[in-house]
One Martini backbone bead per residue (centre of mass of N, CA, C, O) as a GRO file, in nm:
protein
  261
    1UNK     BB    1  -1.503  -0.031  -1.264
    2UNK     BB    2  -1.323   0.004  -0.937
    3UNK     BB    3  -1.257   0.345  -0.918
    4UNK     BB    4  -1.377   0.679  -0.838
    5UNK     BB    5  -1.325   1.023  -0.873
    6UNK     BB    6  -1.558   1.329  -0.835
    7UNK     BB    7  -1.425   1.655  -0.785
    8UNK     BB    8  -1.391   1.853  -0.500
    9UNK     BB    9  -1.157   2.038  -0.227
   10UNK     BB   10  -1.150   2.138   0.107
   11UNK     BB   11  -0.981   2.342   0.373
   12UNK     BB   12  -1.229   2.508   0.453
   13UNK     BB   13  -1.190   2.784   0.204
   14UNK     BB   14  -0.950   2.618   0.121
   15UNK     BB   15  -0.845   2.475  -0.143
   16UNK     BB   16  -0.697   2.164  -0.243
   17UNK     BB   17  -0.864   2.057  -0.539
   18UNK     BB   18  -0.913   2.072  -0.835
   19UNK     BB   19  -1.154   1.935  -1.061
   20UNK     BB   20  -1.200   1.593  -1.068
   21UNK     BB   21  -1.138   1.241  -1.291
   22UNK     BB   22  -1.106   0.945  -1.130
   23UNK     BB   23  -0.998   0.637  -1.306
   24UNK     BB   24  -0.939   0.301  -1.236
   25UNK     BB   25  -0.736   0.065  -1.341
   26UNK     BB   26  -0.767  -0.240  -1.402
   27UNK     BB   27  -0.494  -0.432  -1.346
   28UNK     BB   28  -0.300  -0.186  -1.216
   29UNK     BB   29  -0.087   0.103  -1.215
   30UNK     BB   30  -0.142   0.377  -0.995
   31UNK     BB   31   0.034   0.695  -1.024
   32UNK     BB   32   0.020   0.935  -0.786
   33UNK     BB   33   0.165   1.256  -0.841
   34UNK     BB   34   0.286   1.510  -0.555
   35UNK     BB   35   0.349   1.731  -0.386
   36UNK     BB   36   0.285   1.840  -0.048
   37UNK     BB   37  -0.093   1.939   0.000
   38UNK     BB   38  -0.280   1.827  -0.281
   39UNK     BB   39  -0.455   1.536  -0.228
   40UNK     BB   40  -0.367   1.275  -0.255
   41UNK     BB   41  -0.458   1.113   0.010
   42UNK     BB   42  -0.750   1.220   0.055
   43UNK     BB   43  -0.820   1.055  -0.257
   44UNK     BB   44  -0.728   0.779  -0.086
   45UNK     BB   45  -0.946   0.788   0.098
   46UNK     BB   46  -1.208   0.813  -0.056
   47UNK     BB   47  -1.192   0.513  -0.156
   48UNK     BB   48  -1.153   0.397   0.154
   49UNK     BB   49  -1.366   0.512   0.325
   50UNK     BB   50  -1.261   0.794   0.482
   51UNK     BB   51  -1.116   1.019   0.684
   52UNK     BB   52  -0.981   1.365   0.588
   53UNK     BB   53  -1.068   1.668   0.674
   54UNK     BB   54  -1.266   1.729   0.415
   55UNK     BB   55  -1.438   1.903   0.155
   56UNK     BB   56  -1.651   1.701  -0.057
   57UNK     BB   57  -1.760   1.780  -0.388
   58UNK     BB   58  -1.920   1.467  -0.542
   59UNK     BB   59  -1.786   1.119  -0.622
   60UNK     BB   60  -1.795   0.788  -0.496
   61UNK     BB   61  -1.667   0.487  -0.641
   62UNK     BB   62  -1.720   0.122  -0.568
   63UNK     BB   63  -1.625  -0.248  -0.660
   64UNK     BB   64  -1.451  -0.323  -0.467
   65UNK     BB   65  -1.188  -0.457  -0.220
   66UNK     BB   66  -1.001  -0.325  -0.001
   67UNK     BB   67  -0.687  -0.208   0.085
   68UNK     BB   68  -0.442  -0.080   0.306
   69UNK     BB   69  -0.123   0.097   0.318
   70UNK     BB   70   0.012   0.343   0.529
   71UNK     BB   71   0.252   0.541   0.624
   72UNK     BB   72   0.176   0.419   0.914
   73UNK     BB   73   0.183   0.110   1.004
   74UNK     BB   74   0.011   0.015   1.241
   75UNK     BB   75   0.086  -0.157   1.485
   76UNK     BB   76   0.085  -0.397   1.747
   77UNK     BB   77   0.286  -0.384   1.996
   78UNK     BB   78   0.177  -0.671   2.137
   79UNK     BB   79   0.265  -0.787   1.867
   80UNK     BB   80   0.387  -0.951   1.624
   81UNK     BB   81   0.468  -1.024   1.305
   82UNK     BB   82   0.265  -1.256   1.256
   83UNK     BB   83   0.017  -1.125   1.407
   84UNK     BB   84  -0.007  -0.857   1.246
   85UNK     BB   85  -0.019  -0.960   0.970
   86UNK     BB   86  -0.314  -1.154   1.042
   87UNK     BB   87  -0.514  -1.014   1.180
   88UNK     BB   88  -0.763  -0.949   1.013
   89UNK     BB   89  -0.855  -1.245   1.009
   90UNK     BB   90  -0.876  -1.289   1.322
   91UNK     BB   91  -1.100  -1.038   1.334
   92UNK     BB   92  -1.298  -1.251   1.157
   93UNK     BB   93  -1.262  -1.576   1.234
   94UNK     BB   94  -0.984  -1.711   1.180
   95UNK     BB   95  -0.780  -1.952   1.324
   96UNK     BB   96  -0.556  -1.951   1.539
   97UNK     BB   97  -0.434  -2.227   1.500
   98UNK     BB   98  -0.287  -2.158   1.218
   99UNK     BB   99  -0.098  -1.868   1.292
  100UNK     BB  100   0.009  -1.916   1.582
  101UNK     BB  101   0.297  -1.910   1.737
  102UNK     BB  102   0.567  -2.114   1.854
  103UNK     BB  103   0.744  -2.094   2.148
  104UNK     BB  104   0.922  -2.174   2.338
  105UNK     BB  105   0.782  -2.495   2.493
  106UNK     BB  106   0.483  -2.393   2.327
  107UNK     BB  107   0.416  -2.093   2.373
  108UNK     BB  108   0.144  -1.908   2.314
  109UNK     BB  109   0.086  -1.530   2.150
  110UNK     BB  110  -0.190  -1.379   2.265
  111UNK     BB  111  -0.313  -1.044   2.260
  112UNK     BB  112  -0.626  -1.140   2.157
  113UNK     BB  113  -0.776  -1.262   2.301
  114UNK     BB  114  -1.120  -1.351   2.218
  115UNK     BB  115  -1.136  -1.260   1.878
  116UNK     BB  116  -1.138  -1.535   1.782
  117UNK     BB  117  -1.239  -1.819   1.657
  118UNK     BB  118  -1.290  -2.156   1.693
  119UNK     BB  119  -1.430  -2.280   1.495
  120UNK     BB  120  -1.340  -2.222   1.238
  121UNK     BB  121  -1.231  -2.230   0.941
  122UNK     BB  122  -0.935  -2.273   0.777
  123UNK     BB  123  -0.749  -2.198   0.535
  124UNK     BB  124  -0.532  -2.239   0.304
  125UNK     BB  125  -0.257  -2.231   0.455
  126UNK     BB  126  -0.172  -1.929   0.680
  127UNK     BB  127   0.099  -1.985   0.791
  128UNK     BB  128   0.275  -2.011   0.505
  129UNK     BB  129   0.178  -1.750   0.348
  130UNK     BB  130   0.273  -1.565   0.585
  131UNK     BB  131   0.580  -1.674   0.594
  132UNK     BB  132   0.624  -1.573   0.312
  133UNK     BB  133   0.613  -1.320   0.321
  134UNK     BB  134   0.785  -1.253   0.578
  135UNK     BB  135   1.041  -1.350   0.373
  136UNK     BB  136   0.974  -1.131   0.150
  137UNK     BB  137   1.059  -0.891   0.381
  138UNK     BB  138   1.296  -0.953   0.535
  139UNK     BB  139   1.162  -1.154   0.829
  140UNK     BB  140   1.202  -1.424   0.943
  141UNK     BB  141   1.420  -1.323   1.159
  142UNK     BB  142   1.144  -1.162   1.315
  143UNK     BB  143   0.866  -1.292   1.384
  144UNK     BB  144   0.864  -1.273   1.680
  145UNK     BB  145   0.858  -0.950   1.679
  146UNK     BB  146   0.819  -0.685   1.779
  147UNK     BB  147   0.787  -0.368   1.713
  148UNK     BB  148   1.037  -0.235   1.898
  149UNK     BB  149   1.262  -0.406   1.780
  150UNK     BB  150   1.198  -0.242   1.496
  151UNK     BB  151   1.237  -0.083   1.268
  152UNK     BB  152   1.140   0.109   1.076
  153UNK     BB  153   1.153  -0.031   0.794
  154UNK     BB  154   1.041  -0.307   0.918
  155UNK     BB  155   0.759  -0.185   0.989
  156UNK     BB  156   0.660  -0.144   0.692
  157UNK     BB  157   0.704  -0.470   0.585
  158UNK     BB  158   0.497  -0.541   0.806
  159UNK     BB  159   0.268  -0.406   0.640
  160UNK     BB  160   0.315  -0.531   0.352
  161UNK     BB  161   0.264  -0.797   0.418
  162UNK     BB  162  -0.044  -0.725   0.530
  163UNK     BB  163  -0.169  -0.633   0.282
  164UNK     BB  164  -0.097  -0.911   0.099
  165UNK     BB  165  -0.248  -1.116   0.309
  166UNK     BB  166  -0.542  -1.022   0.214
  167UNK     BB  167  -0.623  -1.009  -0.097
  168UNK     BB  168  -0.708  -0.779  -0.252
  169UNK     BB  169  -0.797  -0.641  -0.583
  170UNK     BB  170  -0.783  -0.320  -0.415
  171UNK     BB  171  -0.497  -0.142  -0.384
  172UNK     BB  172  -0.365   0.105  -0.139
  173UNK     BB  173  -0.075   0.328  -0.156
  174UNK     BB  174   0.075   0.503   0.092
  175UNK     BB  175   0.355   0.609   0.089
  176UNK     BB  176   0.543   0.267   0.174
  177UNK     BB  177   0.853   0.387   0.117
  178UNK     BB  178   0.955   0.610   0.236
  179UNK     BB  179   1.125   0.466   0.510
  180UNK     BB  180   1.347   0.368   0.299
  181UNK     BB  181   1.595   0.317   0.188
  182UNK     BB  182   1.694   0.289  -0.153
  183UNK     BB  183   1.740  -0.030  -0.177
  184UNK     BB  184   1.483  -0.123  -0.045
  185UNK     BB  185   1.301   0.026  -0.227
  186UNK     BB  186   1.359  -0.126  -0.456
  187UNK     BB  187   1.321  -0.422  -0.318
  188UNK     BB  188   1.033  -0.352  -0.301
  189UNK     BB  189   0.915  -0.269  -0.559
  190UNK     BB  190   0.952  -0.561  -0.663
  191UNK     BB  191   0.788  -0.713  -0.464
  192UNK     BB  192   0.494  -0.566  -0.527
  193UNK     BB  193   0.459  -0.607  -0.843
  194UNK     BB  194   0.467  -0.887  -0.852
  195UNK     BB  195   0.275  -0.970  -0.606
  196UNK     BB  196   0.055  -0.735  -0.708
  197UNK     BB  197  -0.014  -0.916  -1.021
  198UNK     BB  198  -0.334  -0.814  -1.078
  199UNK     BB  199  -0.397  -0.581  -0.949
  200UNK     BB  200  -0.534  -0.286  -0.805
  201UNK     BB  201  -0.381   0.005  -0.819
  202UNK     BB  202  -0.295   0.270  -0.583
  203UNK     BB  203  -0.011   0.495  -0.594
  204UNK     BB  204   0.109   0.734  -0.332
  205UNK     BB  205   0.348   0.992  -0.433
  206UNK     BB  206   0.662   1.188  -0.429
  207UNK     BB  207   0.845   0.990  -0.615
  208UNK     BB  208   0.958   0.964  -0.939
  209UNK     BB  209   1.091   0.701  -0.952
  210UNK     BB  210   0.827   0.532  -0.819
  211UNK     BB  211   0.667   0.587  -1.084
  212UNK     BB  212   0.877   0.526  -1.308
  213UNK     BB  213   0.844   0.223  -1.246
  214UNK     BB  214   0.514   0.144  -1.171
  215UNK     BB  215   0.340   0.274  -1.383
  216UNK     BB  216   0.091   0.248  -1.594
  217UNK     BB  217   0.017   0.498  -1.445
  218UNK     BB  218   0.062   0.861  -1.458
  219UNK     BB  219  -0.045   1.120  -1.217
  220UNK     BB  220  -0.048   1.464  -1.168
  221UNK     BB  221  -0.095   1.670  -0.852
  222UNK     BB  222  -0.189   1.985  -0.857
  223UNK     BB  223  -0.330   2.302  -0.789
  224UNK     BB  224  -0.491   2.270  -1.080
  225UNK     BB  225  -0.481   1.960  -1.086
  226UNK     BB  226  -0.507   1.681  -1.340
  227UNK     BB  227  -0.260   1.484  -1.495
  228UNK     BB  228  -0.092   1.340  -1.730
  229UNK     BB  229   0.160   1.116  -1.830
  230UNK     BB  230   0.400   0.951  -1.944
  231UNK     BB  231   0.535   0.602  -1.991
  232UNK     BB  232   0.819   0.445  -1.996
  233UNK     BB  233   0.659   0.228  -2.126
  234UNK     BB  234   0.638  -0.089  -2.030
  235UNK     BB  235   0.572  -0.324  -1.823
  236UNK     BB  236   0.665  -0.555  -1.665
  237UNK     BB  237   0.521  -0.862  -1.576
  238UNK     BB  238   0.618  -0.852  -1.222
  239UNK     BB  239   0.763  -0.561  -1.270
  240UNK     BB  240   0.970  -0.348  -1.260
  241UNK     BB  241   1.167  -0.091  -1.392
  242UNK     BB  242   1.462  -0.004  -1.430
  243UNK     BB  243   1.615   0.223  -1.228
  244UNK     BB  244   1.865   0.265  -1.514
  245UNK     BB  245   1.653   0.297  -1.789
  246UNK     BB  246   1.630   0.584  -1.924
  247UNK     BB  247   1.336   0.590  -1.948
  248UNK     BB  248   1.324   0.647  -1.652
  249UNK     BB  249   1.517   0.915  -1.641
  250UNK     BB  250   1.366   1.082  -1.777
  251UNK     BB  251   1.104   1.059  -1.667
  252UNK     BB  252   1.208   1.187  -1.396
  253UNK     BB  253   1.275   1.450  -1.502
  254UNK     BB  254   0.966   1.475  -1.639
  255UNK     BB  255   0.849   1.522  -1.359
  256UNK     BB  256   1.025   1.705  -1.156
  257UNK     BB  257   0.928   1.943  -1.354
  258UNK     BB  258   0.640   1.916  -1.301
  259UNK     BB  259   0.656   1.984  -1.001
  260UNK     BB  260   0.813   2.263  -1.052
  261UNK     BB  261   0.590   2.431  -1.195
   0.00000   0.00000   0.00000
């Protein structure tokens, strides 16, 4: 077991979900999909013990350290995309000067003066690791850059980049491609794929086709509850399953029909 919830929600007096059994398989993806308002962000924020806004009666257990990366990216305006990549570590207390990027002249970018540790020993080589992540997210030319001067869908990307460089075993991702267009986001879903190849996932989209590209179980959540869906076959190891696959097309077809339904 890695993630498990038993249980039933409301918001107010009115129902959000009918009682669900849901637990994740360990080293796969599960995608979590349902049109909006109907409580998967909910189930994916109690997995992740945050606060959802909903009254919840049942049982939510984990046993991995989890990471998140939400719809909106949460960026520090302040920070570059260097620094917003690595915060997590670095106010965890390891070495500022392992991954803090060196402007033009050596002057160096730090608005979070004095909360990482001086003393602490650096992992191996998170420099290195950071930067392959952000040329992996297609923003090496822009490691620089505040978040004002990126794009909706660059901010996203930098967002991925931070929850991968986490490096958890049990990664949540709250539909975390939806602000990019169609290329960029089946770009971002072969990339998350790979780098997150062995770890536990739980992907919530609304999005039928990145259910049946990415998921190893594909799970719907409508107003009656909780069903599970056919997967368009095998996933292939460390890769998305391709985008015109007919198996895939099928899959997608009848999915949005579930949800139409």
């Amino acid at each position: 077991m890695t993630a498990q919830v038993r249980g039933q929600a409301w918001v107010e007096q009115a129902p959000l979900f009918a009682p669900i059994d849901l637990t994740l398989a360990p080293d796969s993806w599960t995608c979590l999909l349902g049109p909006s308002g109907v409580g998967k962000s909910t189930i994916l924020r109690l997995i992740a013990g945050l606060e959802t806004g909903a009254r919840f009666q049942g049982e939510v257990n984990r046993d991995q350290p989890v990471a998140l990366m939400a719809q909106d990216p949460g960026l520090i305006p302040w920070l570059d995309v260097t620094g917003n990549v690595t915060l997590g570590a670095r106010l965890r207390g390891t070495s500022r000067a392992s991954f803090v990027p060196k402007y033009p002249g050596g002057r160096e970018a730090d608005p979070v003066e004095g909360s990482a540790s001086r003393g602490a020993e650096p992992p191996s080589d998170p420099a290195a690791r950071a930067a392959h992540l952000i040329e992996a997210v297609g923003l090496a030319d822009r490691s620089h850059h505040l978040p004002a001067r990126l794009s909706g869908g660059q901010r996203q990307r930098v967002a991925l980049a931070r929850t991968l460089f986490e490096d958890r075993p049990l990664v949540l991702l709250d539909e975390p491609f939806s602000a990019l267009d169609a290329r960029t986001r089946a770009q971002m879903q072969d990339l998350s794929a790979r780098l997150l190849d062995g770890r536990t996932v739980l992907l919530v989209t609304h999005d039928p086709a990145e259910a049946a590209r990415l998921g190893d179980r594909i799970l719907l959540l409508r107003e009656d509850g909780l069903s599970e869906w056919p997967v368009p076959g095998p996933r292939p190891k460390g890769a998305a399953r391709p985008y015109d696959a007919p198996e895939v097309l099928q899959s997608q077809a009848g999915l949005m029909r579930g949800m139409m339904a």
